[in-house]
C-alpha positions as CSV (number, residue, x, y, z in Angstrom):
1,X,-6.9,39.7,19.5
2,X,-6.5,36.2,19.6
3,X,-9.8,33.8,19.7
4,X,-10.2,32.9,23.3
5,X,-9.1,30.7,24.9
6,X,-5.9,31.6,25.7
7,X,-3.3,29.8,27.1
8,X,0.1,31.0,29.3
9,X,3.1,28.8,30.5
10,X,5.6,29.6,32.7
11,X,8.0,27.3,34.0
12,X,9.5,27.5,37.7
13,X,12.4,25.9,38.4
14,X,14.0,25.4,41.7
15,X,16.3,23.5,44.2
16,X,16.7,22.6,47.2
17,X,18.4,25.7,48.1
18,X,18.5,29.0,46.1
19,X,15.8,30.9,44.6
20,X,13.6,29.6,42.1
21,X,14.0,31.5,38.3
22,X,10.5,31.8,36.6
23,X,10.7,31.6,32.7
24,X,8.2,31.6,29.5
25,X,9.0,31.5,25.8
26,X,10.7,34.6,24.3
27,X,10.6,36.2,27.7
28,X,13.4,37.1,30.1
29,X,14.2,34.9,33.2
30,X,13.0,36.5,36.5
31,X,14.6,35.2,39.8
32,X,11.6,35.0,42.8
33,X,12.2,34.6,46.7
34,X,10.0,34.6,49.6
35,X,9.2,38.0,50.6
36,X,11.2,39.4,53.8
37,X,7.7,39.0,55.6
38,X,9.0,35.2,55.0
39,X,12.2,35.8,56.1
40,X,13.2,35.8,52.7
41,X,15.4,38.4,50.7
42,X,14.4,42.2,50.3
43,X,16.0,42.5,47.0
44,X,14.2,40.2,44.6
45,X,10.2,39.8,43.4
46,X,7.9,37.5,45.3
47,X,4.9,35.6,44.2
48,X,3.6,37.9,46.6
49,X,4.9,41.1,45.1
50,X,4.6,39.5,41.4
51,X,0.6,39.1,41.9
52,X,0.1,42.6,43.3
53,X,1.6,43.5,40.4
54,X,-0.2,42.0,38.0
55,X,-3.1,43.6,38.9
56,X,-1.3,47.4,38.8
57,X,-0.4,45.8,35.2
58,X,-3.6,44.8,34.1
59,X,-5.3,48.2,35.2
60,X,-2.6,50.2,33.7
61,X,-2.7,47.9,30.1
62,X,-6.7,48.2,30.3
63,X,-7.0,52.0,30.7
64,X,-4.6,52.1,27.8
65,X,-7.3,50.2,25.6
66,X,-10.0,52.0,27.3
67,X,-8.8,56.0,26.6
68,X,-7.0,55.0,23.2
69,X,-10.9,53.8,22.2
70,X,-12.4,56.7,23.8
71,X,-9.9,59.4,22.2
72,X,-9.1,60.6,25.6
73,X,-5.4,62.6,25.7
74,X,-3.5,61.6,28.7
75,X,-0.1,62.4,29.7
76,X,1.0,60.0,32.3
77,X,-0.3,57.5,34.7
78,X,0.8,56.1,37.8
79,X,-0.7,52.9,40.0
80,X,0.5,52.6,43.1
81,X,-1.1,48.6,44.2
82,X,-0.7,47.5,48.3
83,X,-2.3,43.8,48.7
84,X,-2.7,43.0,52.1
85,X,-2.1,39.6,52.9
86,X,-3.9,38.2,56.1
87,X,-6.1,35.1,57.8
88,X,-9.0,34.3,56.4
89,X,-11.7,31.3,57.3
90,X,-9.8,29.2,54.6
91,X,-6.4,29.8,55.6
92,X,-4.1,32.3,54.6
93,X,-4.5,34.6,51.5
94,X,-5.0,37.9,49.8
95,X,-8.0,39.8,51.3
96,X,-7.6,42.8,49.3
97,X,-5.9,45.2,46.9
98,X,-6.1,49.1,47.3
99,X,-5.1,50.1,43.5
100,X,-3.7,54.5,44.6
101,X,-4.1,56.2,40.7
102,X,-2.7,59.0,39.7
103,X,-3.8,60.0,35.8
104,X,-2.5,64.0,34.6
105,X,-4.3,65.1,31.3
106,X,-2.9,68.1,29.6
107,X,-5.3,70.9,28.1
108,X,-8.0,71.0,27.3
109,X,-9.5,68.0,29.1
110,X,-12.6,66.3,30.3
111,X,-12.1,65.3,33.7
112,X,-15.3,63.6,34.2
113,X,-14.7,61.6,31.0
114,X,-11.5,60.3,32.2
115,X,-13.0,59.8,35.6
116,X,-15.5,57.3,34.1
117,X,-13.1,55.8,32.1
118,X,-10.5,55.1,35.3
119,X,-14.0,53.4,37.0
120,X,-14.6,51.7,33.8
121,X,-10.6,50.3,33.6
122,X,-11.6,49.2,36.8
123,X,-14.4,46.6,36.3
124,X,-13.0,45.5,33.2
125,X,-9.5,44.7,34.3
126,X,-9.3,41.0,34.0
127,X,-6.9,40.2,36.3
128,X,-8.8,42.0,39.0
129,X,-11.9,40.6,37.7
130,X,-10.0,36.7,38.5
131,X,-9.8,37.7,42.3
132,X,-12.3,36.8,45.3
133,X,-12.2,40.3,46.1
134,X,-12.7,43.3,44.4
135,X,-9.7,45.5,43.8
136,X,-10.5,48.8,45.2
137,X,-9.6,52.0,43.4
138,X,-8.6,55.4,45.1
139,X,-8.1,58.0,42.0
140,X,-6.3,61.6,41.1
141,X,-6.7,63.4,38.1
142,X,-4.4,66.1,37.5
143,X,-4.5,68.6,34.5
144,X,-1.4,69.4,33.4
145,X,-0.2,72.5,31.7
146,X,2.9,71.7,29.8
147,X,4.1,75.1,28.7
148,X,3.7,76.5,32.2
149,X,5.0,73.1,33.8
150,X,1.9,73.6,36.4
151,X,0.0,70.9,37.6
152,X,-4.0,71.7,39.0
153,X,-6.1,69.3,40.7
């Protein structure tokens, strides 16, 4: 890792009509609407739907650190984010992200370990950690049994 701090640039460009097309060095050009709440398009990504899922990101890219330093096998994980956007005191903003995650470890597994290490994703997930809220985490470990194609909860 890189010494801190680190720095990120994105550039938004937009006109008076249109969309506006969100860029950063090396990356790929995404094109960003209002949501339909906003009466804007269904079909494209929102700052609204772009921050919810940074934090899905974030959670998924930290449990990756987090099991790979721990030597836990996993098979697949899934992060299901819903932000709900509302009034507050201070005007209008995000009040709260329900992160729904769905882990499956194949045999043999500790469940508890993984458990701990979903919770432990959790707090350290920095994106989550730059909110006014805390992301809130509903989990589901499934063990897997690959030759049988089974799944137990």
């Amino acid at each position: 890792m890189k010494p801190f701090p680190h720095h990120y640039q994105v550039n938004g460009k937009g006109q008076e009509t249109g969309y506006t097309t969100l860029s950063s060095r090396g990356l790929k050009p995404i094109v960003s609407a209002p949501p339909a709440e906003f009466n804007g398009p269904d079909d494209l990504w929102s700052p609204e739907t772009l921050f919810v899922g940074a934090v899905a990101d974030c959670f998924i890219l930290t449990f990756k650190t987090i099991a790979a330093a721990a030597k836990l096998r996993w098979t697949n994980l899934v992060c299901d984010a819903e932000g709900v956007l509302d009034r507050a005191v201070d005007g209008v903003r995000f009040t709260g992200i329900d992160l729904h995650v769905r882990l499956e470890l194949p045999l043999p597994t500790d469940k508890d370990k993984a458990e701990r290490l979903l919770e432990k994703a959790e707090k350290a997930c920095l994106i989550g950690n730059s909110l006014r809220f805390k992301p809130t985490l509903h989990s589901e470990i499934l063990v897997v049994q690959p030759e049988l194609h089974l799944v137990t909860a």
